[in-house]
C-alpha positions as CSV (number, residue, x, y, z in Angstrom):
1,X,-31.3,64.7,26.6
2,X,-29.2,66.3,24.1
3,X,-32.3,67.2,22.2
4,X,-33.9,68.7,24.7
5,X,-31.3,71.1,25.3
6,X,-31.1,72.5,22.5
7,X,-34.9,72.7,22.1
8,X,-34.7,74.7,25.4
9,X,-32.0,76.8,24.0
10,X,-34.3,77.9,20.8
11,X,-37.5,78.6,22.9
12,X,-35.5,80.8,25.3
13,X,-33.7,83.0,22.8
14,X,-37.1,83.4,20.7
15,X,-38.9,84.7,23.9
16,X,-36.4,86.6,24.4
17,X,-36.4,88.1,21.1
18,X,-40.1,89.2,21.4
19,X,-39.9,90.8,25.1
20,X,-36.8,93.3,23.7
21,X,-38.8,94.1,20.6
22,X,-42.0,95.1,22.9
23,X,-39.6,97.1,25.3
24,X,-40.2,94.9,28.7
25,X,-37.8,95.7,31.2
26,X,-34.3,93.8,31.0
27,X,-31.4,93.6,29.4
28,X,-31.8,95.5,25.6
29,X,-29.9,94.0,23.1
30,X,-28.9,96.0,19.8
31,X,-30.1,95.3,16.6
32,X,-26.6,93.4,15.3
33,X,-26.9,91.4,18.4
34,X,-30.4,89.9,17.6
35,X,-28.9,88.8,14.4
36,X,-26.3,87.3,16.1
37,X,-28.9,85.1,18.5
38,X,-31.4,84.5,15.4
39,X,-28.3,82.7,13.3
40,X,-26.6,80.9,16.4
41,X,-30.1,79.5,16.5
42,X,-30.5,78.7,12.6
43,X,-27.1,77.1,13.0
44,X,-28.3,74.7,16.0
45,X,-31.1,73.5,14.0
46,X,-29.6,72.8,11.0
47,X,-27.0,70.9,13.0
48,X,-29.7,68.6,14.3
49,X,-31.7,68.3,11.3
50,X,-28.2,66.8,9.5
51,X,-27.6,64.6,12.5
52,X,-30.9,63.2,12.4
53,X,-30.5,62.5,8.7
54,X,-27.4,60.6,8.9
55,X,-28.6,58.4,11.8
56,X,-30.9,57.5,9.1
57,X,-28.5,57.1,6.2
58,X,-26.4,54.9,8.7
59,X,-29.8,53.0,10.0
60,X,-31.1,52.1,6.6
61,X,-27.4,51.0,5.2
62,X,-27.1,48.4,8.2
63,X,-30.5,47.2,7.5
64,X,-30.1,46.2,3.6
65,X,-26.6,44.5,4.6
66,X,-28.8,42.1,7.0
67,X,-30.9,41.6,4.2
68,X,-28.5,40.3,1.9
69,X,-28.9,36.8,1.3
70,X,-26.8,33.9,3.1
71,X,-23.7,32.6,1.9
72,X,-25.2,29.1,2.0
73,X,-27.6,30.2,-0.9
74,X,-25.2,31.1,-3.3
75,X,-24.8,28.6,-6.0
76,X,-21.9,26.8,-5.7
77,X,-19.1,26.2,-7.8
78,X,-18.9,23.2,-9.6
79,X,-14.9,21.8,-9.5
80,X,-13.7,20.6,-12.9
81,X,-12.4,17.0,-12.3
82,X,-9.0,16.3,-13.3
83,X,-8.9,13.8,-16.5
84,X,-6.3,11.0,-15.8
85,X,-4.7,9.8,-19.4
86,X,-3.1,6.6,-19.8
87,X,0.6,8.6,-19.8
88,X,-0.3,9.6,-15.9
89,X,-0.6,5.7,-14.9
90,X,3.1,4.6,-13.7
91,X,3.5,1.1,-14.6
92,X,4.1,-1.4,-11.5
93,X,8.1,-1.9,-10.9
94,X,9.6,-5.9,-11.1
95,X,8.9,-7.3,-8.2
96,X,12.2,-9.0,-6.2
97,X,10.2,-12.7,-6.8
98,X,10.0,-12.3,-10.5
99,X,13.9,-11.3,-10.7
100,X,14.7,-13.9,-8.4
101,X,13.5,-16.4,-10.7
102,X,14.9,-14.6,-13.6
103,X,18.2,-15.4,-12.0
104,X,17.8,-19.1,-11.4
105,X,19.9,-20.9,-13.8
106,X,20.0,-24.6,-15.3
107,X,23.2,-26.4,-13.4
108,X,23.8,-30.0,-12.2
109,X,23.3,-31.3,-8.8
110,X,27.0,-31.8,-8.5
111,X,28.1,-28.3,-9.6
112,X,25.4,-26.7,-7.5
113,X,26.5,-28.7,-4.3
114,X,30.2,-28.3,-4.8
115,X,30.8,-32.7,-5.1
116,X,34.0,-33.2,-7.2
117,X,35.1,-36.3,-8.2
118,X,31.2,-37.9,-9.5
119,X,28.7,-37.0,-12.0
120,X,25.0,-37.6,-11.2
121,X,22.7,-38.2,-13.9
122,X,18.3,-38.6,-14.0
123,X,17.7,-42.0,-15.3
124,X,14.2,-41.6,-15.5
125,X,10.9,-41.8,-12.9
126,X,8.1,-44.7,-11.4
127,X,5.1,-45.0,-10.5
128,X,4.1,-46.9,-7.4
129,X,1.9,-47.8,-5.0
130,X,4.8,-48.3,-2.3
131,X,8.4,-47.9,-2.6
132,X,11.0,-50.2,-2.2
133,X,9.1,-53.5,-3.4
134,X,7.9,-55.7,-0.9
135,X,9.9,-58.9,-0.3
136,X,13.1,-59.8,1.3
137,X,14.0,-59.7,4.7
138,X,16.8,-56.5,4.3
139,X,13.9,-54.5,3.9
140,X,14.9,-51.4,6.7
141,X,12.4,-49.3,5.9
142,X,9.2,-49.2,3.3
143,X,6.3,-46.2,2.5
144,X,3.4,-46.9,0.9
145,X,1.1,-44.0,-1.1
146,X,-1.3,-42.1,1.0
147,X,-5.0,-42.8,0.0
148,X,-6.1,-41.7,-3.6
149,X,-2.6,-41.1,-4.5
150,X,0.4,-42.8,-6.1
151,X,4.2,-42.1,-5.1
152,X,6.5,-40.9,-8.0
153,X,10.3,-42.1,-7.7
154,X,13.0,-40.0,-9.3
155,X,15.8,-42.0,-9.8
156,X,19.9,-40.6,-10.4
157,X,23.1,-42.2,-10.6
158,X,25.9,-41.5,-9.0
159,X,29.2,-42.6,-10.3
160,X,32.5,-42.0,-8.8
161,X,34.7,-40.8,-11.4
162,X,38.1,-40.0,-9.2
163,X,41.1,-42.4,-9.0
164,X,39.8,-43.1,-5.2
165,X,36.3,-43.7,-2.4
166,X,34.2,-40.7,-3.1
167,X,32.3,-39.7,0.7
168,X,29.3,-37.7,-0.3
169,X,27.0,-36.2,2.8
170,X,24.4,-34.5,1.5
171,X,23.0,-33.7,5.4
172,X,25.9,-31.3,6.2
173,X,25.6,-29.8,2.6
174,X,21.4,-28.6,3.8
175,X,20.1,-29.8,0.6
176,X,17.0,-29.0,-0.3
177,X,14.9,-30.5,-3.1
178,X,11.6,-29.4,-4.7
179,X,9.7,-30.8,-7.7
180,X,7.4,-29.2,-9.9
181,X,5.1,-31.6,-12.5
182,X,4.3,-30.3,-15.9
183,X,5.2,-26.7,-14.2
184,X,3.0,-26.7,-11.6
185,X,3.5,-25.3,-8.3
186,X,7.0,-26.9,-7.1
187,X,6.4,-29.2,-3.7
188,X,9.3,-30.2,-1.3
189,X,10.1,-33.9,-1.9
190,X,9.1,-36.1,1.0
191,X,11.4,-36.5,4.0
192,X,12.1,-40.4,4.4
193,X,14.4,-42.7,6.5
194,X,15.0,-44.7,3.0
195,X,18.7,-45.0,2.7
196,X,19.2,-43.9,-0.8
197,X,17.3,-41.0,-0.3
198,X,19.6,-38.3,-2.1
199,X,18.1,-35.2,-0.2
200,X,20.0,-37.1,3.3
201,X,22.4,-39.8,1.5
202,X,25.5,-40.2,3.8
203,X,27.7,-42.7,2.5
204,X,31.1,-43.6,0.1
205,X,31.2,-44.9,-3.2
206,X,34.6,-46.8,-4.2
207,X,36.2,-45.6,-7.3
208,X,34.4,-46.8,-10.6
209,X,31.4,-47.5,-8.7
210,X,27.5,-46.2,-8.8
211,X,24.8,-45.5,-6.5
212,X,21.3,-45.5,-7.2
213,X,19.8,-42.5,-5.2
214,X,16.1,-41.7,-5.3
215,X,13.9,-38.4,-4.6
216,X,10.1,-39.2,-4.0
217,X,7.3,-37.2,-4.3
218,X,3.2,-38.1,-3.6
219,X,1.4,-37.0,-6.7
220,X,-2.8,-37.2,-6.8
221,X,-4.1,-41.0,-8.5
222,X,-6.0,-39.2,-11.4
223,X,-2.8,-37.5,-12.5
224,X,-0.1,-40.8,-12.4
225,X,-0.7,-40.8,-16.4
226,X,0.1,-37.6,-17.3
227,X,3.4,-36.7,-15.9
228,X,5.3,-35.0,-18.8
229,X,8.1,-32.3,-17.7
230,X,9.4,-32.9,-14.6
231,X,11.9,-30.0,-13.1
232,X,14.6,-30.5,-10.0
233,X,14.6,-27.2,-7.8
234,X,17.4,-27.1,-5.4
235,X,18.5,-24.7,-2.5
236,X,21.2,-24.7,-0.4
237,X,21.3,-22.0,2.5
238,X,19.9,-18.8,0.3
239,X,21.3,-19.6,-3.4
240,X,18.2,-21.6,-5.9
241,X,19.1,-23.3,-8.5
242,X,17.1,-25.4,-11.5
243,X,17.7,-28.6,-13.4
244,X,15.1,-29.5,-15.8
245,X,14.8,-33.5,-16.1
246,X,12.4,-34.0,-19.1
């Protein structure tokens, strides 16, 4: 619309340039005020003409940005990895088990559960097929080996060395015993109703006298021949100790 107008502007003031030249009737305009209308209409058209140009400018700038090419098609980057050396690695802390066992220290069974007045001492290990012998008729209580396997008896001596009865009650002292063969694995010793059993021995020993108290263990067939170190791990509520026997 705004085009138009002015184009109606320009046609009017030329015609009427041409009727005051040729002397038709109307309004007579001087000389300086033809001069006056031709620049006012120069003026107009240039001001379009620059309009129009810059709509173009702007037109033609918008259309090379939506030609630039998508971000997607750029190449990428490539990241340089980070090169780990052997100074970076932290080396793994102790763990509590291995200072734990750091800590266990060789000590008697008497000194580690506190019995004063005896010394017991390892007098050595069997090999059976059941344990006590057969025979007699005092016989209270007997186990025999489980199949393919061979019982191992760890036998100790108590002796009373005090001036009077020694009462030992290994029950309200919650010993525990494990056994480990030629350094295996340690395994609990088995839980029996024999009455020498030193892991639940309740009983008194007069003064000058000995007991012979027994641990046993089940051990597999193929290996009752090769028994070489054999080492005593006790507990008593949350302190572990060690007694190595040979």
């Amino acid at each position: 619309m705004k085009k138009w107008n002015i184009l109606g502007m320009i046609c009017i003031m030329t015609a009427v340039l041409p009727a005051a030249a040729c002397g038709v009737t109307g309004v007579e305009l001087t000389e300086e005020q033809n001069s006056q209308i031709v620049e006012y209409a120069a003026g107009l058209l240039l001001k379009y003409d620059a309009n129009h140009h810059g709509r173009l400018v702007e037109e033609k700038e918008e259309d090379e940005e939506v030609q630039q090419p998508p971000a997607e098609d750029l190449a990428p980057v490539e990241e340089k990895e980070e090169e780990i050396t052997p100074e970076d690695v932290e080396e793994p802390e102790m763990t509590d088990a291995v200072e734990e066992q750091e800590e266990e220290v060789e000590r008697t069974i008497e000194e580690f559960y506190s019995i004063e007045g005896a010394v017991i001492s390892y007098t050595g290990y069997e090999i059976k097929d059941s344990y006590p012998d057969s025979g007699g008729d005092d016989l209270f209580f007997a186990m025999n080996a489980s199949t393919g396997c061979k019982l191992l008896i760890i036998n100790f001596d108590v002796v009373n060395t005090g001036g009077g009865d020694l009462s030992i009650d290994m029950v309200s002292k919650e010993s525990k015993f494990r056994v480990s063969i030629n350094g295996a694995m340690p395994k609990y010793a088995l839980t029996t109703m024999l009455m020498n059993d030193l892991a639940s021995y309740i009983g008194t020993i007069p003064s000058g006298s000995s007991e012979n108290l027994v641990l046993v263990c089940e051990i597999p067939e193929e290996e009752a021949d090769l028994v070489e170190t054999i080492s005593l791990l006790m507990r008593n509520g949350s302190e572990e100790g060690r007694l190595t026997l040979n």
